[in-house]
N, C-alpha and C positions, 0 to 999 in steps of 0.2 A: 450402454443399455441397448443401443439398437444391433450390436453384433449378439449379444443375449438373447435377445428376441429372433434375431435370424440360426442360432445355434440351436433352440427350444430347449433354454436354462431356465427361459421364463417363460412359465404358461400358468395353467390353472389345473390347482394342486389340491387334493384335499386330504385334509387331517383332522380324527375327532369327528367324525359326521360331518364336517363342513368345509364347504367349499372355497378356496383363497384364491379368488383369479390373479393371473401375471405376477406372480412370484418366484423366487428361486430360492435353493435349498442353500445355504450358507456353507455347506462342507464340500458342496458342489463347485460353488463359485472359485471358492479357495484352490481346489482340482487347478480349474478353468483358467484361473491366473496365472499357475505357474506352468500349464500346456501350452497359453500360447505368448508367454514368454514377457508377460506381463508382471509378472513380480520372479524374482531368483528363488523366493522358496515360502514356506507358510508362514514365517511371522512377520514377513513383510505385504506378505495379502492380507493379511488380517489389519495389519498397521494404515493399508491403504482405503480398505473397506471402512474404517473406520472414521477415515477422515471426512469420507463420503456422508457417513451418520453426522460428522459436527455440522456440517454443511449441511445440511438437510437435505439430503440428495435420495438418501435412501432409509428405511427404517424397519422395524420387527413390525411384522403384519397387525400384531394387538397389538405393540406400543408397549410391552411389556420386558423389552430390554433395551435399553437405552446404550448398552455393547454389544460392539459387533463379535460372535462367537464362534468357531469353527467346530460347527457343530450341527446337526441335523436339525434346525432351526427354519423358521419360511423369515426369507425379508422381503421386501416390495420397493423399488425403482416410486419416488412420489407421484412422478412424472404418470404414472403408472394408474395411479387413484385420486388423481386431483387434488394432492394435499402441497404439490410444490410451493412454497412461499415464492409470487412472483411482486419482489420489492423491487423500488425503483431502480434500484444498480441492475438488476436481473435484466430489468423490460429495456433497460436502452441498452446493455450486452446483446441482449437477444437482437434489437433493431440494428444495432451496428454490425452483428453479425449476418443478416438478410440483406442490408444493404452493401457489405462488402460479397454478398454472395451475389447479389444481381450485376452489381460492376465487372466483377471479374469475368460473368459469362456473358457478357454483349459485348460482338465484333465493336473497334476503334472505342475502346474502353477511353475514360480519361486517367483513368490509371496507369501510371508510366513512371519508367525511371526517366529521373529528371535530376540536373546536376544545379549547385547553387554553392558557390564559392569553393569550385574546384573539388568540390565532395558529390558524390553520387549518392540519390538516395532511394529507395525502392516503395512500389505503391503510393504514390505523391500525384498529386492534386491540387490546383487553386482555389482558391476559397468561392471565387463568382462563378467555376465551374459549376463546383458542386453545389453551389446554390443554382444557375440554370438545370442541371440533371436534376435535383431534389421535385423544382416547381414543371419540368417537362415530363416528368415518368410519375405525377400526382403523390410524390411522397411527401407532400409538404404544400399547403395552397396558398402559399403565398413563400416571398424572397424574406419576409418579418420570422414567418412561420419556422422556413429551412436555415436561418441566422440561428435558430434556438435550438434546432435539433442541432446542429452540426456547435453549439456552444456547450450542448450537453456529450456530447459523445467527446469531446478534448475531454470535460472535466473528469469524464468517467477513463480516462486513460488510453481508451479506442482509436481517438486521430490526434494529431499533433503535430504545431509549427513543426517543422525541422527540424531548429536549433532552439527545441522551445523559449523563443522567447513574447511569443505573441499567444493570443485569446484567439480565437477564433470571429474572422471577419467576411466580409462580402467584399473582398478588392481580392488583387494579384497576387497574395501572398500564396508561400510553397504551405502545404500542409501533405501530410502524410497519414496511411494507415499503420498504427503504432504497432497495434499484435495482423498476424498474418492467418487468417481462420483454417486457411486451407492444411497449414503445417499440422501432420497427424503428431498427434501429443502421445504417450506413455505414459500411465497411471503414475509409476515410480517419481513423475517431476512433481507431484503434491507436496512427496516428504521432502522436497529441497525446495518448495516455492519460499520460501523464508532467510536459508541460508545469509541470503547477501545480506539478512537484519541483523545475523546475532548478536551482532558487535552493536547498534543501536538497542536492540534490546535487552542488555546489559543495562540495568536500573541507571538514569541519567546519563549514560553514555550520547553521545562522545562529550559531552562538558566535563567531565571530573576525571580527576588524576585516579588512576588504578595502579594498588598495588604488586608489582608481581616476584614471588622468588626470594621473597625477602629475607637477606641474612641477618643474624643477631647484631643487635646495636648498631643497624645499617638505616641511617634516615633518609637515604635518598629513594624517591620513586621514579618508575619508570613512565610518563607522559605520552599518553597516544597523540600521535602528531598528526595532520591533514596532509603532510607531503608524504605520510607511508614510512618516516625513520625514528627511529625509535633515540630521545634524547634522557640521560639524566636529569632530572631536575632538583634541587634543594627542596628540602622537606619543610623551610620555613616560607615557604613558597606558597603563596595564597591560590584557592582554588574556590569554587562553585561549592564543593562539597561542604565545607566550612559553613558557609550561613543554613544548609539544608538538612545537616544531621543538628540543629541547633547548639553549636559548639559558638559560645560568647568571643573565645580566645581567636582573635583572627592570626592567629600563626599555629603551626601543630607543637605543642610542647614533648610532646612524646610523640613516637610512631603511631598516628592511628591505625583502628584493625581495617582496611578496607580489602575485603574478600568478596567474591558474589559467585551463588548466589547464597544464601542472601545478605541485603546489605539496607544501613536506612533508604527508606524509597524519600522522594518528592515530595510533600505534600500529595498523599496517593488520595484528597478531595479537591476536586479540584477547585480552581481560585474564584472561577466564573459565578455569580452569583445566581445567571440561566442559562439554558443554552441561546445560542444564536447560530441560524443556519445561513448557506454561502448567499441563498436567496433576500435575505435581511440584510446582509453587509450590502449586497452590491444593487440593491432596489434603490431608484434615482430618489433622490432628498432625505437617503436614512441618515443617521447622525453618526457617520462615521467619517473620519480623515483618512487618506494615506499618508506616511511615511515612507522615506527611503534613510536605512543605517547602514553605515558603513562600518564592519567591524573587526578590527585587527588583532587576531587572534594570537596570546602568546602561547610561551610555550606552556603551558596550563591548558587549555581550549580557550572560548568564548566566555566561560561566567553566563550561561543563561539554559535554561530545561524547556522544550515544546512537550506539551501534552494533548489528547484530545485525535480527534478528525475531521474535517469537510467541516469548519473549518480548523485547522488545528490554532491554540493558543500558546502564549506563554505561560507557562505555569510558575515559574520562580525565575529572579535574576539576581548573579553577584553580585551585592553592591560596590564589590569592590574591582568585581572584574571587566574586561574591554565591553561587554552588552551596555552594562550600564553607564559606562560613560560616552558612550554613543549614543544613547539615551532610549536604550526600551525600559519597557516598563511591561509589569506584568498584567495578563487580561487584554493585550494586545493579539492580534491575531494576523498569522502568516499568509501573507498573500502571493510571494515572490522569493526564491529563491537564487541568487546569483542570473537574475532573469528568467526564471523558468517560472511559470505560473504553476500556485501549489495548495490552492485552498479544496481542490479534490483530492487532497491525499491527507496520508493517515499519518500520525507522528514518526511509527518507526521507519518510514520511506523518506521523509524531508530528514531525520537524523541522518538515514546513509546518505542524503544528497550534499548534506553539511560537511560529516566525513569525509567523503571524497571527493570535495570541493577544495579552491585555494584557501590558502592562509587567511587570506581578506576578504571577508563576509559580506555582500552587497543584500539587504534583506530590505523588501517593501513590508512594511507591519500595517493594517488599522486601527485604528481606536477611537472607542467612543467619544464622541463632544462632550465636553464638560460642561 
């Protein structure tokens, strides 16, 4: 936006009698992206600009297209006319990004590589530093205050233990800055910020057996494994998918058709009767427990489906498989992943963290008191 603004792509334009301040022509921009090397060619400016629109980043000056068109069209940066939706994830994006912007530019930063169990890690920080920096540069007026900012900036993905396995505290622990602001980005990483989910967003994935390739009168499937090898498995082989497409028969009597997409989804309502936010779980005398399951995945997966975000839930579990007899239960909610704290994140991210995770599942759940 702001090289746009220094290019004069965006100014004020008029069409019709009337005047559109700080807009840009859409067949322009399209130009624009692939001069300075921003997209390889027009259908991927157009793919990118668009993503811009899901995002509500940028939009048709009336609101009168809701696609982005390469075509002599005016759109407008939000930013631009005060229509940016600034939601809470935005406004501590935006703080965490001011505050990694003041760090880095003051001589004897506390920002430093710093080593902890023979690993080196970059942009890292102790927790009572950054609570002394927070309450001495008035970012925060109090050490209770700078506890809460710097608790919200972990859960929004911005800093984090280490080796996540900790919350964010006021002692000697290592913490680090997770994304790097300064690194210049290229549009073209939007259409891959997703990539590492596909495989989690494959309906119930990673819990259920997926068919691939399948020859006639061949009942074996092939099983996505957590160590990355790919094993045969017997097709009278019990799986997650079985109590979820509502199949009574707990063995497959015949090949099931399992293709995606599409395929039976989950319970696509979900189980939870309301919501409940990360702020309700973790508020001191709510009526929730934790738990810790230990859960040994065979060669099947786990037997159990996450749905939801911040916090995400269980939404279905095998009764037959390793979840359940570890004993989750569904309407439980994820709080810890193989130790990594995980009630800021969204299902299809704890799916890949399960993914490519060991065989043996260490999960902290909550759940309501009875």
């Amino acid at each position: 936006r702001l090289r746009l603004h220094d290019g004069k792509l965006i100014k004020d334009r008029r069409y019709h009698l009337r005047t559109y301040p700080n807009c840009f022509v859409a067949k322009e921009l399209t130009d624009w992206l692939i001069d300075h090397k921003e997209a390889p060619d027009r259908e991927t400016g157009i793919r990118l600009m668009q993503k811009l629109m899901d995002h509500y980043i940028i939009h048709h000056v009336c609101d009168e297209h809701s696609d982005y068109k390469d075509a002599k069209l005016l759109y407008r940066f939000r930013k631009d006319d005060g229509t940016f939706p600034l939601s809470k994830d935005v406004k501590v994006f935006m703080r965490g990004q001011s505050l990694y912007e003041k760090l880095v530019s003051v001589e004897e930063s506390i920002l430093k590589v710093r080593e902890e169990n023979s690993v080196k890690y970059q942009r890292t920080f102790l927790g009572c530093e950054m609570i002394d920096w927070l309450v001495q540069e008035g970012e925060a007026e109090n050490r209770k205050e700078a506890v809460e900012l710097g608790r919200a900036l972990l859960e929004h993905g911005i800093i984090q233990h280490v080796s996540s396995r900790y919350h964010f505290f006021d002692s000697d622990i290592l913490y680090q800055f997770w994304i790097n602001f300064r690194r210049r980005r290229r549009l073209t990483e939007l259409l891959n910020e997703n990539s590492s989910r596909a495989l989690s967003e494959s309906p119930d994935s990673p819990f259920c057996l997926r068919k691939l390739n399948p020859d006639p009168g061949n009942t074996s499937f092939l099983s996505v494994q957590t160590n990355k090898e790919i094993k045969i498995v017997s097709a009278v082989r019990r799986s997650s998918i079985t109590s979820l497409t509502g199949n009574s028969n707990p063995y497959f009597g015949t090949t099931p058709t399992l293709v995606f997409p599409p395929v039976a989804e989950c319970n696509p309502k979900s189980v939870l009767k309301r919501p409940v936010t990360n702020e309700e779980l973790l508020s001191p005398g709510a009526p929730y427990v934790k738990k810790t399951l230990t859960i040994v995945g065979d060669a099947v997966g786990w037997g159990f489906v996450v749905r939801g975000g911040r916090p995400c839930h269980i939404q279905a579990v095998d009764p037959g498989g390793p979840a359940a007899a570890a004993g989750m239960k569904v309407c439980q909610f994820v709080f810890s992943v193989n130790g990594m704290y995980v009630l800021h994140l969204d299902y299809q991210t704890i799916s890949s963290l399960i993914m490519t995770g060991p065989r043996t599942l260490v999960m902290e759940v909550m759940e309501a008191v009875e």
